[in-house]
Steps between C-alpha positions, in 0.01 A plus 500: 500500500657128489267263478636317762426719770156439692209587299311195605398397832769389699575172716607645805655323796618652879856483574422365795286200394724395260810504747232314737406224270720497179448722168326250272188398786485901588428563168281238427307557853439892414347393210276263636401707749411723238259301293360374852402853580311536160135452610457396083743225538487141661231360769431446846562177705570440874480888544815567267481609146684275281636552148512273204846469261703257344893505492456564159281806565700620775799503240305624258285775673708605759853414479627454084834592695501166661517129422184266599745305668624828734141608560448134624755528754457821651103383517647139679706729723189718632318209528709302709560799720146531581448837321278367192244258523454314185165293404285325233210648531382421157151322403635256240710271627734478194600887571805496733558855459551654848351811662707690737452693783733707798536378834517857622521428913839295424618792272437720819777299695801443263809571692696695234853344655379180464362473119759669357731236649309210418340601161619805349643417122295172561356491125761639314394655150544206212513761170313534260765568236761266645892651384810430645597772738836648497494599871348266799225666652543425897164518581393198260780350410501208776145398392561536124789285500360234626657129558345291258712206587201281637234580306362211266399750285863595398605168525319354225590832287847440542408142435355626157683788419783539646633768759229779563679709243424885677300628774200595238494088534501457879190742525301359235521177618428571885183755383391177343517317816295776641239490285422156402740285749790318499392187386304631223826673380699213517220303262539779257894487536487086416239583203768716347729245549317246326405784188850582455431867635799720477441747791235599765309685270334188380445408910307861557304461187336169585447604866312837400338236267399237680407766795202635265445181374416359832289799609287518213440134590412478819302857428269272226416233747417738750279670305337204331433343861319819605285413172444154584349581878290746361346223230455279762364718712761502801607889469225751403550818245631714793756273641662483149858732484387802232773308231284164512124681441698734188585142373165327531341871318760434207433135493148564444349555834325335731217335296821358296573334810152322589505366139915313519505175456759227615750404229522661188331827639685518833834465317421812244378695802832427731693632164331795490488562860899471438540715216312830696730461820 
């Protein structure tokens, strides 16, 4: 038997809901639904159960098939149409990771005329293994080929490096955009410039770069304040997020803690707060 017939479980979509609301957010809404029906999975709040994901995990977990940068658009898509409700309902404030849930009474009244005319194909699939097609696909085609005559983006590539040299080019560059915004890509576009970079190879590199960069920063602080508010007192053991009280165990515990000194002492103990996150 081919192993690339179904011997896993399935993502399955209605005919009718994707003709109703576009492929992509069917798909994408079936699945939700489906963790939101797992008891195990997610929490209550305002008498919905929500569930907890990144992009990244959605791609990753759910949907390899896709880009981050497609899931994030059929997700927009629902969300603007009133089908998913999308919140931070996370204790630490440095976690912007949202939790989902359904608006089921709106999904109860789509007009099936009227969202296939004003979303269907909204999201269009960006590939995962981007190759130049010999034959236009009419379904995607119009959103694939997109006019990239305004963007700033492209701009200051053409700026840099000339003509966008392919369509492999074009998509790069605009699921850049996507992910870490137009005016961070043009930064890393006039950094290349200034390096001598050859291509946009150079550009992805030091976004993915400075993307991790960043996070693990802003992760450290967050984790050091939590520290700080429970030496002084302002946050007890409980309101700590589990990540800060696995730091202050490795970091010697609480009785480390009491005995920290300003200077000298504080300094070591920020570095090794740093060095467990």
């Amino acid at each position: 038997m081919s192993k690339l017939l179904i011997n896993e479980p399935p993502l399955q979509v209605l005919p009718s809901l994707a003709k109703a609301i576009g492929l992509n957010e069917a798909i994408v809404l079936q699945q939700l639904h489906y963790w939101i029906s797992n008891p195990k999975v997610g929490k209550e709040h305002d008498g919905m159960r929500w569930v907890y994901n990144s992009v990244r995990e959605w791609q990753e977990d759910n949907f390899p098939f896709w880009s981050e940068a497609t899931i994030k658009r059929a997700l927009a898509s629902l969300r603007e149409n009133g089908i998913v409700f999308a919140e931070n309902l996370n204790r630490a404030e440095y976690d912007r990771t949202l939790w989902y849930t359904i608006n089921y009474e709106a999904l109860g009244h789509i007009d099936t005329t009227i969202w296939s005319n004003c979303t269907n194909g909204k999201t269009q699939v960006d590939q995962m293994e981007k190759v130049n097609l010999t034959k236009p696909i009419p379904e995607t085609t119009t959103e694939n080929t997109k006019d990239y005559s305004s963007s700033g983006a492209v701009a200051a590539y053409e700026q840099t490096f000339g003509p966008i040299p392919n369509k492999i080019t074009s998509d790069t560059i605009a699921d850049d955009v996507a992910t870490y915004g137009e005016t961070t890509v043009i930064e890393a576009i006039n950094a290349a410039a200034l390096a001598g970079a050859r291509s946009y190879r150079w550009v992805s590199a030091r976004l993915k770069g400075r993307q991790s960069d960043n996070g693990k920063a802003q992760h450290v602080t967050a984790i050091w304040d939590e520290v700080l508010k429970f030496m002084k007192r302002s946050a007890t053991w409980q309101q700590l997020t589990p990540q800060a009280q696995g730091v202050i165990r490795k970091v010697g515990g609480q009785s480390r803690l009491r005995d920290v000194k300003e200077g000298f002492e504080m300094d070591q103990l920020k570095r090794e707060v740093a060095s467990y996150v």
